[in-house]
N, C-alpha and C positions, 0 to 999 in steps of 0.2 A: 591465469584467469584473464578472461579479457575485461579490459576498463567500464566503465558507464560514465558516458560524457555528453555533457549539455549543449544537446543540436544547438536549443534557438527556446524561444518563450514564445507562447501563444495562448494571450489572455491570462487565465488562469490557471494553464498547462507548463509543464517544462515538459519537452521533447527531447527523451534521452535514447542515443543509441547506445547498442552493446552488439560490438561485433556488426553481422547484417542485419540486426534485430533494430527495432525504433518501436518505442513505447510512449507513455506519457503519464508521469507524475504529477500529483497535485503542488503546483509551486511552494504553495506554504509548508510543506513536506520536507523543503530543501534549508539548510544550513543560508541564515542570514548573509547578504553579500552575495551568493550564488549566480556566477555570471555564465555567457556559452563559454565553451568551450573548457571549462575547467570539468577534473577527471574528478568523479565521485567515489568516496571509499563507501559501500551500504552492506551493512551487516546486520543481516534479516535473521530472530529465534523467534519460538514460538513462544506464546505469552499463556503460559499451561494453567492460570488462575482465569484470565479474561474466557479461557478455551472452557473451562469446565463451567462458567459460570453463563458463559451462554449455551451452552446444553441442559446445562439447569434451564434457566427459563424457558428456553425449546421445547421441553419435557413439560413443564408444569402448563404451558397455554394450551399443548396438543390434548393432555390431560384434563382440561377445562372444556374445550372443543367436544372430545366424544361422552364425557361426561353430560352434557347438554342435548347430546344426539339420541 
């Protein structure tokens, strides 16, 4: 897998590349101390409670919406 490494800071942003890809991170996102050039380990799952729970409310305001219409 290739790395995610801290181009540079900008503002608010961290500018992380991956491979030829460059994106940008919400700083406060990053592990305290986070400097450039250091390689980031991110291990992304899905949060299957936060996921139902906002389809729940998706559901109940679309549900409010045509109930009104």
């Amino acid at each position: 897998m290739k790395p995610f490494i801290i181009d540079r800071f900008e503002g608010q942003w961290a500018v992380i590349e991956y491979g030829d890809d460059v994106f940008n991170l919400p700083k406060e996102t990053l592990p305290e101390g986070s400097k450039e050039g250091d390689v980031l380990d991110i291990n992304i799952k899905v949060d299957e409670d936060a996921t139902r729970a906002r389809k729940e409310r998706i559901q109940r305001m679309a549900d409010r919406l045509f109930e009104e219409g």
